[in-house]
C-alpha positions as CSV (number, residue, x, y, z in Angstrom):
1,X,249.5,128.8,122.9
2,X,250.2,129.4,119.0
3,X,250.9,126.2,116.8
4,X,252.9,128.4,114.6
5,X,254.7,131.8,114.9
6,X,255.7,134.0,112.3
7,X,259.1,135.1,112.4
8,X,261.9,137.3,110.7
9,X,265.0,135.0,109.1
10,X,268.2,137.0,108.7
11,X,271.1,134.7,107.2
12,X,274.4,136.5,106.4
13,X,274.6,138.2,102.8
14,X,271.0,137.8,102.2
15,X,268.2,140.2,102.6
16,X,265.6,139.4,105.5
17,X,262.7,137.2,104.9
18,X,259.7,136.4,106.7
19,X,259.1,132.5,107.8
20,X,255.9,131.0,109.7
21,X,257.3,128.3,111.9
22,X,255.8,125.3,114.5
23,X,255.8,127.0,117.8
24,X,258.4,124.7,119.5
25,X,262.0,124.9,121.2
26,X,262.9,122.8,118.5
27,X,261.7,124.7,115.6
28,X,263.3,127.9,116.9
29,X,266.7,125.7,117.6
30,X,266.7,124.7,114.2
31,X,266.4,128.3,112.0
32,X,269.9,129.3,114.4
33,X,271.3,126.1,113.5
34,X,272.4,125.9,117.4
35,X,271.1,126.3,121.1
36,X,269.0,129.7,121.2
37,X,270.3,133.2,122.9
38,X,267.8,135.8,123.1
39,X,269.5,139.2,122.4
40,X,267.0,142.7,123.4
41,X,268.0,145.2,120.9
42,X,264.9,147.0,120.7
43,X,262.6,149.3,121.9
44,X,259.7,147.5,121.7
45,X,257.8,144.0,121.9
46,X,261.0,142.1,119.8
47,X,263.8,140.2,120.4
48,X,266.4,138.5,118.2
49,X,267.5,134.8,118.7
50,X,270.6,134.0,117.7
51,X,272.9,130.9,118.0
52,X,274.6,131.0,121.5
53,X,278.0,129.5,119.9
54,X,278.0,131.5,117.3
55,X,281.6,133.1,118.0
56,X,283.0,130.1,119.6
57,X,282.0,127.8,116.2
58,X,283.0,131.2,114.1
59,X,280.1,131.3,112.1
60,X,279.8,133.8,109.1
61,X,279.4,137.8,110.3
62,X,276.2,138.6,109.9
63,X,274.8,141.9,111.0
64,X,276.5,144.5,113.5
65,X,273.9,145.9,117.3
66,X,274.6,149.5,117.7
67,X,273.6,152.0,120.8
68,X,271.3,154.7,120.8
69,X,274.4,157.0,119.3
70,X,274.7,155.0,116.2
71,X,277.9,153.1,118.0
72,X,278.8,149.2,117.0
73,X,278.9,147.5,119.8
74,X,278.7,143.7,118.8
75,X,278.4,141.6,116.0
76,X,275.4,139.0,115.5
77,X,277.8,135.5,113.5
78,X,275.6,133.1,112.1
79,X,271.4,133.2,111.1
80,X,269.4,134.9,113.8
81,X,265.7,135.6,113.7
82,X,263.3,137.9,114.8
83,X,260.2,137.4,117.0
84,X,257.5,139.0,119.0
85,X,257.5,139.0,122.7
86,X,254.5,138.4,124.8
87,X,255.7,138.4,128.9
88,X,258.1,135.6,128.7
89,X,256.9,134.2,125.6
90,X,257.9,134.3,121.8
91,X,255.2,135.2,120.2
92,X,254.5,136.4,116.2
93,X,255.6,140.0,115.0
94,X,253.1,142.2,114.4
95,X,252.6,143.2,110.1
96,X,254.1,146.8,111.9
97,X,257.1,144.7,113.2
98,X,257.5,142.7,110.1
99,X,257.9,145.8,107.6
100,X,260.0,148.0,110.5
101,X,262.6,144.6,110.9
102,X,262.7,143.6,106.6
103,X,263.8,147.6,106.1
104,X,266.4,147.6,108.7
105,X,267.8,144.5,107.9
106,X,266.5,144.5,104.3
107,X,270.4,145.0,102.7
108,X,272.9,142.5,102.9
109,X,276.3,143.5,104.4
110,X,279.9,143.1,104.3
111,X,283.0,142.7,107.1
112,X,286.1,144.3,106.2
113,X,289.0,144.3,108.8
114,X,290.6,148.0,108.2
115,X,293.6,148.5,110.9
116,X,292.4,148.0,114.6
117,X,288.8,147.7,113.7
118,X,285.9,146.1,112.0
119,X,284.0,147.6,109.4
120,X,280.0,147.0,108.5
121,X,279.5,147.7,104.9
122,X,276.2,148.0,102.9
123,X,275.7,146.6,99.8
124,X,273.7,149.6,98.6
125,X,274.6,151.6,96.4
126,X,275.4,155.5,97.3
127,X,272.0,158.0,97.4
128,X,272.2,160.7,95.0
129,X,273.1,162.8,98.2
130,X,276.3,161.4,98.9
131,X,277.8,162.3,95.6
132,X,280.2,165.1,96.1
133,X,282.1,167.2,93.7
134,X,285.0,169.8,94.9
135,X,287.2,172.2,93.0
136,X,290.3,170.8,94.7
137,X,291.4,167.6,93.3
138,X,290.8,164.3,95.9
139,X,294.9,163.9,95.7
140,X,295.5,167.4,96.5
141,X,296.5,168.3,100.3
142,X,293.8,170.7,100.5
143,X,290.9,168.2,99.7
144,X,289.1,167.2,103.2
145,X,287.6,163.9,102.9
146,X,283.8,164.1,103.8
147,X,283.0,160.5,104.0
148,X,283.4,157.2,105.9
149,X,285.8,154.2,105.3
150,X,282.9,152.3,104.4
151,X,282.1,154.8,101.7
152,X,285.8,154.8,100.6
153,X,286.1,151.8,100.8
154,X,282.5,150.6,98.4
155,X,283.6,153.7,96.1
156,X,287.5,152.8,95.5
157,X,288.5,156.2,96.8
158,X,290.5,154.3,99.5
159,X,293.4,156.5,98.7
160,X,291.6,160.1,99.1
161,X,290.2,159.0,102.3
162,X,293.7,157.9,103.9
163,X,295.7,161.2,102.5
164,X,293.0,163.5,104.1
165,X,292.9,161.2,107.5
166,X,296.5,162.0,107.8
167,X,296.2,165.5,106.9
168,X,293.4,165.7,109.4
169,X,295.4,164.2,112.0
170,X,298.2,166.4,111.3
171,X,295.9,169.3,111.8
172,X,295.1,168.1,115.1
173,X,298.9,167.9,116.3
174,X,299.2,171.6,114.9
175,X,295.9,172.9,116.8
176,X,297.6,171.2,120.0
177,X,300.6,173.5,119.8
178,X,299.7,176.0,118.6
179,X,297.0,176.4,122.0
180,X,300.5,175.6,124.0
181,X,301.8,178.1,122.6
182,X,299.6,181.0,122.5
183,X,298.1,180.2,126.1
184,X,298.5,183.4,128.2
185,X,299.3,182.1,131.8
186,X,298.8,185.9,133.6
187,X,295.9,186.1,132.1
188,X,294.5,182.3,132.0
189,X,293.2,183.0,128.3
190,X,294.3,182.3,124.9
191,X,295.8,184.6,122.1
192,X,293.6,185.7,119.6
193,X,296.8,184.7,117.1
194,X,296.5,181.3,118.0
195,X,294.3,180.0,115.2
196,X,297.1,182.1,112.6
197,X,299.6,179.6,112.3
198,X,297.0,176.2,112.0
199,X,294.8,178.5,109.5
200,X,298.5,179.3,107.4
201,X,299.1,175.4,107.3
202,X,295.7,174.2,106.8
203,X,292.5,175.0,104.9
204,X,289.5,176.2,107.1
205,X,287.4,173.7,106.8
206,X,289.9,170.8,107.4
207,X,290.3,172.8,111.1
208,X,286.5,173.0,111.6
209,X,286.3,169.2,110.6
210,X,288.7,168.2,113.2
211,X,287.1,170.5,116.0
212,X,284.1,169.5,114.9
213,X,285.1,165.6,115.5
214,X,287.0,166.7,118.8
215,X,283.2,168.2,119.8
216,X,280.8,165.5,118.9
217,X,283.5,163.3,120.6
218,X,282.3,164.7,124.0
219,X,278.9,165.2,123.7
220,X,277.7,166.1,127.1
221,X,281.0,167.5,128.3
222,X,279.8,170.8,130.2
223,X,283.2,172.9,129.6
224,X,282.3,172.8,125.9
225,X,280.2,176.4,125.4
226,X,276.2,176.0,124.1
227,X,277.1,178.2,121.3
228,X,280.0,176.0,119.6
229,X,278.1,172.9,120.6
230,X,275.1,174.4,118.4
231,X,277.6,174.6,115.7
232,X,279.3,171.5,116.0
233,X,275.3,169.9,115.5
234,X,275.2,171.6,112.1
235,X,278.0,169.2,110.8
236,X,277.0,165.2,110.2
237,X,278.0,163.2,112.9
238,X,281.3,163.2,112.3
239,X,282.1,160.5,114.9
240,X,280.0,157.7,113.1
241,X,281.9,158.3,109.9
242,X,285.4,158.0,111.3
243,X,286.4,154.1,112.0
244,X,290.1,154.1,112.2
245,X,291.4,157.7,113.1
246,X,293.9,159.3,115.3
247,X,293.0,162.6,115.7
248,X,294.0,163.7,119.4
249,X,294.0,167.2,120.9
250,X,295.9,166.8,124.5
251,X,295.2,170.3,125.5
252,X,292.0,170.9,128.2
253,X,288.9,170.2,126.6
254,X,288.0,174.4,128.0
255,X,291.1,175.6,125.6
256,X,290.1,174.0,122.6
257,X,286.4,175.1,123.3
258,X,288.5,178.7,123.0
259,X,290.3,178.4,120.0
260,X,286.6,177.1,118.5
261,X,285.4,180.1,119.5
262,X,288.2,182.6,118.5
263,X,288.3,180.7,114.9
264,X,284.1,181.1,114.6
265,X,284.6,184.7,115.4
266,X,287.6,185.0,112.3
267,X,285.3,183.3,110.9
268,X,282.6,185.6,110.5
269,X,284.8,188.5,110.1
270,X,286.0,186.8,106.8
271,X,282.6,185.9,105.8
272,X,281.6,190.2,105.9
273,X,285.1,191.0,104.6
274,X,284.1,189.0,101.6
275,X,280.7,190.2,100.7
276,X,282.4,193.5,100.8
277,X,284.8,192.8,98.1
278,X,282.9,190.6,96.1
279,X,280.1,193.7,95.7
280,X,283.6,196.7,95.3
281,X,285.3,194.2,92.9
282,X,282.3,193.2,90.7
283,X,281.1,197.0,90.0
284,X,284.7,198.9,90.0
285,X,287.3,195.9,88.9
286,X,287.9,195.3,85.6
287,X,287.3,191.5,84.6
288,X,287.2,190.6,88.2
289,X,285.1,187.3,88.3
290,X,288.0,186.3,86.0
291,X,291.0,187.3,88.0
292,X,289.1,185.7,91.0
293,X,288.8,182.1,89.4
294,X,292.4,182.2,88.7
295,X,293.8,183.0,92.0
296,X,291.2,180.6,93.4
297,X,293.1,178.0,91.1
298,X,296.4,178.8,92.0
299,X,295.7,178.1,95.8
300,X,293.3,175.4,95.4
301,X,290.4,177.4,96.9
302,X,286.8,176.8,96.3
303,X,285.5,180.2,97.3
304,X,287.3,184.0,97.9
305,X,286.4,183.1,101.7
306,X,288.6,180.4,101.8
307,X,291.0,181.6,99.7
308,X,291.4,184.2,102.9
309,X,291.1,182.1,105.8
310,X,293.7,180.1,104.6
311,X,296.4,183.0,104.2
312,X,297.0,182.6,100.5
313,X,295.6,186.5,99.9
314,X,299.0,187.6,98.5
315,X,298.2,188.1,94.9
316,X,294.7,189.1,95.9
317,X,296.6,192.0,97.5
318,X,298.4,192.7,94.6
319,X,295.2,193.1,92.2
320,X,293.5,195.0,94.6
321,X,297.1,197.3,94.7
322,X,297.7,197.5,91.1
323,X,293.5,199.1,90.8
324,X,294.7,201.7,93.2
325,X,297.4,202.6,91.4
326,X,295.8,202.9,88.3
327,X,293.2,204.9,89.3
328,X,295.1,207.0,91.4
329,X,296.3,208.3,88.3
330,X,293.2,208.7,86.3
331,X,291.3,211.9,87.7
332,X,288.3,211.1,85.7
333,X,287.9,207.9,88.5
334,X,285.9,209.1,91.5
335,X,288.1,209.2,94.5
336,X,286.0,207.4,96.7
337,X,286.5,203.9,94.5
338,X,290.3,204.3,95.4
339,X,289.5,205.2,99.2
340,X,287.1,202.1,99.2
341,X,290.0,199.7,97.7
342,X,292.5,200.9,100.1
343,X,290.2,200.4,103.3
344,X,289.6,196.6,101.6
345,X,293.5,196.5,101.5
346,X,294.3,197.2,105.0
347,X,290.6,195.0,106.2
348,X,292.9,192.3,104.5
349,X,295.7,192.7,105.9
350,X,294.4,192.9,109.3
351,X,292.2,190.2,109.3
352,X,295.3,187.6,107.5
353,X,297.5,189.0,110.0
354,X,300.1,187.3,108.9
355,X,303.6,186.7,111.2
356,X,306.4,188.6,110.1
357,X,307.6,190.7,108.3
358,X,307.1,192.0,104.2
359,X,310.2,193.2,102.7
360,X,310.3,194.8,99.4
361,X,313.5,195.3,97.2
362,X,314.3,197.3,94.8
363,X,316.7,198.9,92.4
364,X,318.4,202.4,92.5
365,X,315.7,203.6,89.9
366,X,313.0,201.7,90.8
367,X,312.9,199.3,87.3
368,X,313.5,196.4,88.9
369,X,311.6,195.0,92.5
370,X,311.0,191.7,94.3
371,X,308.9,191.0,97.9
372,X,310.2,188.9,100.1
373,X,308.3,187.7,103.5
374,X,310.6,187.1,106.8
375,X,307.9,184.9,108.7
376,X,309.8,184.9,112.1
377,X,311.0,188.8,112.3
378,X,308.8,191.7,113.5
379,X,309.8,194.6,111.0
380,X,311.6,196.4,113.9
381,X,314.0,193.6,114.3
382,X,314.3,192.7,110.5
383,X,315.3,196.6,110.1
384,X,317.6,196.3,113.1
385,X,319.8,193.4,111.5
386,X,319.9,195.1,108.0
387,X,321.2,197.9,109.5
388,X,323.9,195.9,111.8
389,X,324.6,193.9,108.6
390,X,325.9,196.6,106.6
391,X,327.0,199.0,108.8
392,X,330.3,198.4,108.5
393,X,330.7,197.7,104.6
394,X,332.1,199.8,102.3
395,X,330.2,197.7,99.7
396,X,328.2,200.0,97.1
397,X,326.2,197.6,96.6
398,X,324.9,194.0,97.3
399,X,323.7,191.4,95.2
400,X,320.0,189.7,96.2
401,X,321.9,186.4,96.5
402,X,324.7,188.0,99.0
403,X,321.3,189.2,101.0
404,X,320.0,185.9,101.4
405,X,322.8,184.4,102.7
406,X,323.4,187.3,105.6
407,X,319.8,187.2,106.3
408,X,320.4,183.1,106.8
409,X,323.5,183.5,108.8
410,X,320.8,185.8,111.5
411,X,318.6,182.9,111.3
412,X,315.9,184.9,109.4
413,X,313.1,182.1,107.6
414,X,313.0,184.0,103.8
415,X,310.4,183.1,101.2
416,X,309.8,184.6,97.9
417,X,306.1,186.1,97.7
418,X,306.6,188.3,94.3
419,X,308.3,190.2,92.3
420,X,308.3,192.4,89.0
421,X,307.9,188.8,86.8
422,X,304.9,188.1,88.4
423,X,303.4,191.2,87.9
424,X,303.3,192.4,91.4
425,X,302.4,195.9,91.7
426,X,305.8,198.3,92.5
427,X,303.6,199.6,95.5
428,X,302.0,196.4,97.1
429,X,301.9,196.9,100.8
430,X,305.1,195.7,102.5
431,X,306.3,196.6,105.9
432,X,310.3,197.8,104.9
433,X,312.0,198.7,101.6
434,X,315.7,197.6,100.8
435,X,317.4,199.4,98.0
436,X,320.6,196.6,97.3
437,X,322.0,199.6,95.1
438,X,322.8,201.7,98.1
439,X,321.6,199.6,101.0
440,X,319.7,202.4,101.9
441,X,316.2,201.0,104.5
442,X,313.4,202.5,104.4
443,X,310.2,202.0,106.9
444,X,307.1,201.7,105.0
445,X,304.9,201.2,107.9
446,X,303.5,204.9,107.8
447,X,302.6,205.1,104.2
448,X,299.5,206.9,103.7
449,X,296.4,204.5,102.6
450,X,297.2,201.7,104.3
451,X,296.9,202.9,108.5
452,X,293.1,202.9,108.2
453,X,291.4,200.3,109.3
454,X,287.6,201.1,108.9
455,X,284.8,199.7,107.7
456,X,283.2,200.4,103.8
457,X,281.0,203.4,103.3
C-alpha cells in the first residue's frame, strides 16, 4: 500500500491544484473537511470524493456533474478532490489524469440563480469566436439572440438575451397555430401556406432557431425525418445554451417535422431566387448595391435573402417595377433585360405569396396613386364589396378617407404599402385598381408581364 497518494484539490472559486497526501481515511477526511462520498463521474480509472454533508451543512457551490449530452445534473458544495482508482482502492492519478482533471476544472466558477434554475458560469473570458456582430441592432425585434444566459449574463447583455427569448417564444406560439390551422384533415397533410403567416411575423432565422431547439430537444425521436435532423446538427446545440426558456410547440412532433420541411424547401427556393437577382441587378440596375443596402436598412435585414423570407419585398418590387418601366420606354435597351426583370417580378411574388389582396388607387388622370394591401380579402371578394359598396351611390366621387371607413365597416384589415410620396412606381403590380374619381374597378390580375412564372434564361 502507498504511504502517500497524489491527488487533485478543487475548492470553490479557485483553480485546481495538485496535492500529495498520507494515504489514510483520515488524510482524505480532512482535504473534504467532512466524512468522504465517492462520486463516479468518469470514464476512466477516477473518482471524486466529496464531503457527504455537503448540501445538508450548505457548503459553498463548487463545480456542476453533467451527462454525456452536456446536461447539469448535480452540483458538487464544498472542496472535493480527485483520485486514482485501483479495484476498490484510491490510488494516485496518473501525470495523464492530473493534466486531463487541472484543464477541466482549471477555471473557477460562479452560481447565479436566474428564474427556476441554476446557472454555472465561467470566469473565462469570451474566445475570439464568440464575438458576434449583426446589422440589426441587439434592441431591435428582429435580432435573435445566439448565446446562452451565462454568456449574457458575463457580457451585460442581460437585456438582448431576454427581448429575443420572448420573441423566440412568441414564435413558437405562432408556429403552433399556424400548423392548426393550415392542417388539411381529408388529406392528413399540411398546407404549403402554413409557414406564410410565421415567416410575415418573424425573421427566418428566429423560426429556424426555434425549430431547431424543438429538434435537438428530441434527439432520438423517430417521427423527426433524417433529412431535417441532419440540418438541425448543423446549428450549435441549441439545448445547452438555453437555461430558462419556454418555447413549447403542442402540435405532433410529425407536423412540426412538416412545417421544417416545407420552410427548408422555401428556403432554398429563396436562396436561387436570390442569386438570380443579385447577378440581373448588379449588370442591368443602375446603382443597385446602393438601393439594396437601403432597403436592407429599412427592414432590418442582413442579407437580400432575408429581406425575402421575411415578406418585407415591397419596395424591392417597386425598384424592380420602376427598371421595367423605364426601359420599356427606351428602345435602345435590349428587350430581353425587361423580359428577365418581369420573370424576377412575378418569381417574387410567387415565392412571398403574400395573403390578400393589393389594391391600387388612383386619380381620374392618373397624377395622383396610392397601394393599399387588404391582408384578409382574396381579390375576388375585395372587388365584390367595392362593387356592393357603391352600387347604389349617386356619389361622383369618394374621398380615400370615406374608402377606409366602408372598407372597415366590411371588416376588411387595410394597411398602407405605398404611394406616389414614396416613389412607388404608377405600375407596381397590384391585384385591383380603384379610381375614387369615378369609382370605376378594374381587375389587374391579367396584365400582361406579370402571369409568367418561369425561370431566368
Amino acid at each position: 500500500m502507498q504511504k502517500k497518494i497524489t491527488i487533485l484539490v478543487v475548492e470553490p472559486n479557485k483553480p485546481a491544484y495538485v496535492k500529495t497526501i498520507d494515504h489514510t481515511l483520515e488524510a482524505l477526511q480532512a482535504e473534504v473537511g467532512g466524512l468522504i462520498e465517492p462520486v463516479y463521474a468518469f470514464d476512466d480509472t477516477a473518482a471524486i470524493l466529496c464531503n457527504e454533508e455537503g448540501k445538508l451543512k450548505g457548503l459553498p457551490r463548487n463545480r456542476g456533474l453533467f451527462d454525456s449530452n452536456g446536461n447539469l445534473y448535480d452540483i458538487l458544495q464544498g472542496t472535493f478532490i480527485v483520485v486514482g482508482i485501483d479495484n476498490a482502492d484510491f490510488v494516485s492519478l496518473t501525470e495523464e489524469q492530473i493534466e486531463r482533471y487541472k484543464a477541466l476544472y482549471r477555471a473557477p466558477v460562479k452560481w447565479v440563480k436566474w428564474g427556476r434554475s441554476i446557472m454555472m458560469i465561467t470566469d473565462e473570458p469570451p474566445t475570439e469566436k464568440d464575438n458576434h456582430t449583426e446589422m440589426v441592432p441587439k434592441d431591435h425585434d428582429f435580432y435573435v439572440y445566439p448565446h446562452s444566459i451565462a454568456y449574457a449574463v458575463m457580457n451585460n447583455e442581460v437585456k438582448e438575451y431576454e427581448k429575443s427569448m420572448r420573441q423566440n417564444e412568441k414564435c413558437a406560439t405562432e408556429i403552433d397555430l399556424a400548423i392548426q390551422q393550415n392542417y388539411d384533415i381529408d388529406h392528413w397533410c399540411l398546407k404549403k401556406e402554413c409557414v406564410v403567416p410565421v415567416l410575415k411575423k418573424f425573421v427566418y432565422d428566429r423560426i429556424c432557431w426555434v425549430l431547431v431547439y424543438y429538434i435537438q430537444k428530441h434527439p432520438s425521436d423517430g417521427r423527426i425525418s433524417t433529412e431535417n435532423r441532419d440540418w438541425a446538427n448543423t446549428y450549435p446545440i441549441l439545448s445547452k445554451l438555453v437555461y430558462d426558456a419556454d418555447i413549447y410547440i403542442s402540435s405532433h412532433i410529425g407536423l412540426v417535422d412538416l412545417f421544417a420541411t416545407i420552410l427548408r424547401r422555401k428556403a432554398a427556393e429563396v436562396k436561387q431566387l436570390s442569386v438570380d437577382i443579385q447577378y440581373y441587378a448588379t449588370r442591368y440596375i443602375p446603382d443597385f448595391e446602393d438601393e439594396l443596402k437601403v432597403l436592407l436598412n429599412d427592414v432590418k435585414a442582413n442579407h437580400l435573402e432575408e429581406m425575402i423570407m421575411s415578406q418585407k419585398t415591397d419596395q424591392l418590387c417597386s425598384l424592380l417595377q420602376r427598371f421595367i418601366d423605364d426601359r420599356s420606354k427606351d428602345h435602345a435597351v435590349p428587350e430581353h433585360t425587361v423580359d428577365a426583370a418581369k420573370v424576377l417580378l412575378c418569381r417574387i411574388l410567387k415565392a412571398v405569396h403574400i395573403p390578400g389582396t393589393v389594391l391600387k388607387l388612383v386619380s381620374k388622370f392618373g397624377m395622383d396613386f396610392a397601394f393599399w394591401r387588404v391582408t384578409n380579402r382574396h381579390p375576388d371578394e375585395l372587388k365584390e364589396i367595392l362593387e356592393h359598396l357603391f352600387s347604389d351611390t349617386d356619389e361622383d366621387g369618394i374621398s380615400t378617407e370615406d374608402l377606409t371607413e366602408k372598407l372597415k365597416v366590411t371588416r376588411c384589415t387595410v394597411e398602407t404599402i405605398g404611394c406616389s410620396e414614396d416613389y412607388f412606381s404608377p405600375n407596381f403590380p397590384a391585384d385591383l385598381e380603384f379610381c375614387w374619381d369615378t369609382m370605376r374597378i378594374t381587375d389587374l390580375r391579367e396584365k400582361p408581364g406579370l402571369k409568367n412564372n418561369g425561370g431566368m434564361e
